[in-house]
C-alpha positions in Angstrom: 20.3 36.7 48.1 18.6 39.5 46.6 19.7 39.7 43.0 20.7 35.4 42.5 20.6 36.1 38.7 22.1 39.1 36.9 22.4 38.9 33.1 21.5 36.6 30.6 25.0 35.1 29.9 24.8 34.1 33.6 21.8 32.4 33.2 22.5 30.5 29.8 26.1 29.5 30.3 25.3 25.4 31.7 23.3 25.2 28.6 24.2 22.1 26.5 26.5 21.1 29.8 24.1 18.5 31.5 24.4 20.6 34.4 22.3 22.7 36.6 21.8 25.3 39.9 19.7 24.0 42.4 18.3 27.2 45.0 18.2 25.1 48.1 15.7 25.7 51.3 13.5 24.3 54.2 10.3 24.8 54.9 9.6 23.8 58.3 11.7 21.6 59.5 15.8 20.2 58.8 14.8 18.6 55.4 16.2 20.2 52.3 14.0 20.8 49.1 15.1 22.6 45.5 14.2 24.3 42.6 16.0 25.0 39.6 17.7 28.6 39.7 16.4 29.3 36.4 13.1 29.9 37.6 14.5 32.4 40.2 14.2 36.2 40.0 15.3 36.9 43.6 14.6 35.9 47.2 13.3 38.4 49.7 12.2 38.3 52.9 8.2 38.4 53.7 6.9 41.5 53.0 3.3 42.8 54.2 1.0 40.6 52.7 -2.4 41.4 51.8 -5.1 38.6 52.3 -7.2 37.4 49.0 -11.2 36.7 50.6 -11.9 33.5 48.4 -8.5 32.7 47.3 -7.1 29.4 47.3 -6.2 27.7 50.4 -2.5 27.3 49.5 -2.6 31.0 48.7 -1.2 33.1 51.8 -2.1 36.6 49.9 -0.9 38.8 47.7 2.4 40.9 48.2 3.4 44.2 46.2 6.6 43.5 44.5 8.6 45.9 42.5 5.4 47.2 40.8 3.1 44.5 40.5 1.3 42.5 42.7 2.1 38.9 43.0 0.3 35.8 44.4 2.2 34.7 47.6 1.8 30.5 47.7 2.8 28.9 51.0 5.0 25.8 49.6 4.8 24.3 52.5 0.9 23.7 52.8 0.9 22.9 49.2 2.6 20.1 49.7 1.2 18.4 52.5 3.1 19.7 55.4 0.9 22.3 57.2 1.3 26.3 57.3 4.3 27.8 57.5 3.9 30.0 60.9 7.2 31.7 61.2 7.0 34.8 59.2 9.6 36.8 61.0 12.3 34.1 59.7 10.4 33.3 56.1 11.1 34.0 53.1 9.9 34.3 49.4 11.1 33.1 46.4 10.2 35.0 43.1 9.6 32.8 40.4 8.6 32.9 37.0 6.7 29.3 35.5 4.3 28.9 32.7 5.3 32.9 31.8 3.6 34.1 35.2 5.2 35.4 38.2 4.4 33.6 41.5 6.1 34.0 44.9 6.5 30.7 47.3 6.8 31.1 50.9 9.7 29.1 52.1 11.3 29.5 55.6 14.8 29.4 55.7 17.6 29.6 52.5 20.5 27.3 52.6 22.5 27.8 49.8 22.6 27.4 45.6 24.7 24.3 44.1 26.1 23.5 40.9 25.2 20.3 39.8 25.9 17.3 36.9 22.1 16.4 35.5 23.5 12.9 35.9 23.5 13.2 40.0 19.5 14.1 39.9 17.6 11.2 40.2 14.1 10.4 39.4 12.1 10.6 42.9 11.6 7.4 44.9 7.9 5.8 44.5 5.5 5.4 46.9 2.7 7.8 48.8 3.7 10.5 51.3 4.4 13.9 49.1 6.4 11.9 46.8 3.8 13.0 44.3 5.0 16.8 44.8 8.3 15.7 43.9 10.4 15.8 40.3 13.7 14.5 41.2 15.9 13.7 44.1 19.8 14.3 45.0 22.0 14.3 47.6 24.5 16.7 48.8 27.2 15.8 51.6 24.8 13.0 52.4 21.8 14.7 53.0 18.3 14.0 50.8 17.4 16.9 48.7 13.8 16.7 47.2 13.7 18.6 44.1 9.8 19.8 44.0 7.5 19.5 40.9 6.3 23.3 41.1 4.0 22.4 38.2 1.9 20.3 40.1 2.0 22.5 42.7 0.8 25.0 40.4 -1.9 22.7 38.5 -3.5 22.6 41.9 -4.2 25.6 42.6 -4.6 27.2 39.0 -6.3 23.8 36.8 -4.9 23.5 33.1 -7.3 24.4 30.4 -5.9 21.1 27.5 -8.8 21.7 25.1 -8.0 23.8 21.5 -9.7 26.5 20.4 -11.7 25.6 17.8 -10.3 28.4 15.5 -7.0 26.8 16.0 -8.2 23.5 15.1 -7.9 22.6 11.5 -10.5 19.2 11.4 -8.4 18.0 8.2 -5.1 17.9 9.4 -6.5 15.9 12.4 -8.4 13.2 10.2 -4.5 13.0 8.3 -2.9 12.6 11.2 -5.3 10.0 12.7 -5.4 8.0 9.2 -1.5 7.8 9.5 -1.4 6.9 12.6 1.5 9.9 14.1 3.4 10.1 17.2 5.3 12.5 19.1 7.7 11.3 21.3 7.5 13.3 24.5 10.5 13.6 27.3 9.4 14.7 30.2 9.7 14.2 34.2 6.7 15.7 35.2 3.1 13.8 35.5 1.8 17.1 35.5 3.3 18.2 32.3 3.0 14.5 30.9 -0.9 14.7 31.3 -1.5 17.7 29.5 0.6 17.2 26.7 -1.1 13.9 25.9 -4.9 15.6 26.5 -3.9 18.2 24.2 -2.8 15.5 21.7 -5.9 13.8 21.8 -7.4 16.7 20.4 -4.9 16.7 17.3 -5.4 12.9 16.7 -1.7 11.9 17.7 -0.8 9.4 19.9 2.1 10.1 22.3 5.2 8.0 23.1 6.7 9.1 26.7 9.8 8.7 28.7 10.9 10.4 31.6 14.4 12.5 31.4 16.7 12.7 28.0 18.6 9.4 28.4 15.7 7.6 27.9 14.7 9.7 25.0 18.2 9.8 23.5 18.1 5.9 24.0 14.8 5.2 21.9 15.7 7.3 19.2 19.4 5.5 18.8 17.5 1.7 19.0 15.2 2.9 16.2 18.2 4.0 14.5 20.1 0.6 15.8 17.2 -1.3 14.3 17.6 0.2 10.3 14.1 2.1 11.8 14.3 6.1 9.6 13.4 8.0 12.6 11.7 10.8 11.0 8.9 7.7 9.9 8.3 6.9 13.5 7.5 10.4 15.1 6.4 13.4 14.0 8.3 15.3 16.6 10.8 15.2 19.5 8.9 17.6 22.6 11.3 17.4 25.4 11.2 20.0 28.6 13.9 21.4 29.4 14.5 20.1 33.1 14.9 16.8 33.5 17.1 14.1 35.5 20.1 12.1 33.9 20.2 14.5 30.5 18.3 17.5 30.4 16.8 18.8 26.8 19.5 21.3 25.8 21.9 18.1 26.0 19.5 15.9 24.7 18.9 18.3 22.1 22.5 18.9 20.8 23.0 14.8 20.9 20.6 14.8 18.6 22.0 17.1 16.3 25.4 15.4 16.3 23.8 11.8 15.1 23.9 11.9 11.3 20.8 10.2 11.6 18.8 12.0 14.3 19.9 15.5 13.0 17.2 16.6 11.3 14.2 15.6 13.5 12.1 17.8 14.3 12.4 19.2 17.7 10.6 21.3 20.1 11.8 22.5 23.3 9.0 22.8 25.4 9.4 24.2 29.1 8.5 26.1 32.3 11.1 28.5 32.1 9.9 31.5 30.3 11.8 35.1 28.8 13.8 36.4 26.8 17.0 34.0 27.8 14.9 31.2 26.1 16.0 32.4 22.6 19.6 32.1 23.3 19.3 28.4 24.6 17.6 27.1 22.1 19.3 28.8 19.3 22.8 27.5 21.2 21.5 23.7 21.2 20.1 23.7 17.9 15.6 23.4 18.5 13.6 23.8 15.5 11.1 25.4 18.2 10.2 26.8 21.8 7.0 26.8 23.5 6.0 28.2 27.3 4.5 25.7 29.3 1.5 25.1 29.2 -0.4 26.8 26.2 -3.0 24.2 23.8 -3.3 26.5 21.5 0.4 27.5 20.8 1.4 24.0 21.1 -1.3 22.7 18.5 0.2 25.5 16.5 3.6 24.2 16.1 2.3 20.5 16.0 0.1 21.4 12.9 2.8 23.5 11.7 5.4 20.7 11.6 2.2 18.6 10.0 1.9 20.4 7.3 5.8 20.2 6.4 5.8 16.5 6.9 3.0 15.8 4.4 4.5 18.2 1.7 7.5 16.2 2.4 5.6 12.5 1.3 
């Protein structure tokens, strides 16, 4: 389980599908949980770890890995269910998010599956560590609970959503106010939702949300259904990249193949960092791609796709 993803082509070759790889594991018990093998580097068993005075609770230490030293999180207690004990039969997942490299403690690895994005479903509501979760599946009848690693992340490392002031240009913000802009936002994560929408306070534009791609895709043909030009309603489509039903490389090329959807404006806006990124969203057809979660970069490309809209008036 070393080496899960080789090259580039292997990583890049569901893109546009609808379907994904799920890394599947426990923690400390039977139940299954998932994250997207995307994220993965590798899996490794526990190495010596090194303990962090003042660290974070849900941080077990810090492990040297292949040159660099790496912040060793122990899933298990960040979501709720106590310390993982076991280390003899642990083992860590290397994963990039938000173009950082973490390691999550997970006990044992079950297997990786190839999925339709049509057979994730969002997560069940109700209290419990449903809150931790970003989708749900099953596979040969058994519950797997995809995990929202961003807020797993968020707690332990808060989001900065304010703009730097050198990035913020005041008169774009009192146009975008005055007309009254959206941005229609597809995403499955509360997380990810929040800051997004604290970050467009700060621009003046109000944000329209849904929860995977179908419900994106959906809006956008109604307006269309209803004689509505698209391109007057929102400024932009931001849609992450992960998502259940339709992720955003499908949801992205449907887009494209409307005649009248295909030439909004949209920015793919993710998690998943590297290289690799550029060959997706060239493939699907994004106007633009942004690593989760940066304010400045995103009020960038906001007030970069501003300033085109109003030379287009």
């Amino acid at each position: 389980m070393s080496k899960l993803l080789d090259s580039i082509d292997q990583r890049t070759r569901l893109v546009g599908e609808n379907r994904l790889e799920l890394l599947m594991f426990r923690l400390k018990g039977n139940q299954l949980f998932a994250i997207n093998v995307f994220k993965v580097q590798e899996v490794v068993k526990v190495p010596r770890l090194r303990a962090v005075p003042h660290s974070h609770p849900h941080v077990k230490g810090v492990a040297y890995l292949r040159g660099q030293t790496v912040p060793v999180i122990d899933l298990s207690i960040a979501i709720g269910a106590g310390p993982l004990t076991d280390l003899a039969n642990a083992n860590l997942i290397i994963a990039e998010y938000n173009r950082s490299v973490q390691a999550f403690l997970i006990g044992g690895v079950d297997r990786i599956i190839n999925l339709n994005w049509d057979d994730i479903l969002p997560p069940p509501k109700g209290t419990g560590r449903g809150h931790f979760l970003t989708a749900i599946t099953r596979v040969e009848d058994q519950l797997v609970e995809i995990l929202d690693v961003e807020r797993v992340l968020a707690d332990i490392i808060p989001y900065n959503t304010q703009v730097s002031a050198q990035v913020l240009d005041s008169e774009l913000v009192e146009e975008a106010k005055k007309r009254k802009l959206k941005v229609l936002l597809a995403d499955d994560s509360p997380t990810a939702v929040g800051q997004v929408k604290a970050t467009m306070q700060n621009l003046g534009i109000e944000v329209l949300y849904v929860q995977d791609g179908l419900q994106a895709l959906r809006q956008l043909e109604q307006w269309v259904y209803e004689g509505r030009k698209v391109q007057d309603e929102i400024l932009m489509l931001i849609t992450d990249a992960e998502m259940p039903e339709m992720d955003g490389y499908r949801l992205t090329a449907e887009v494209r193949k409307n005649p009248a959807l295909k030439d909004l404006y949209v920015v793919l806006h993710t998690s998943l960092s590297g290289s690799f990124n550029k060959a997706m969203v060239d493939k699907v057809g994004c106007d633009d791609f942004l690593s989760k979660f940066q304010p400045d970069e995103l009020a960038k490309v906001v007030q970069k796709r501003l300033r085109q809209f109003i030379s287009e008036q």
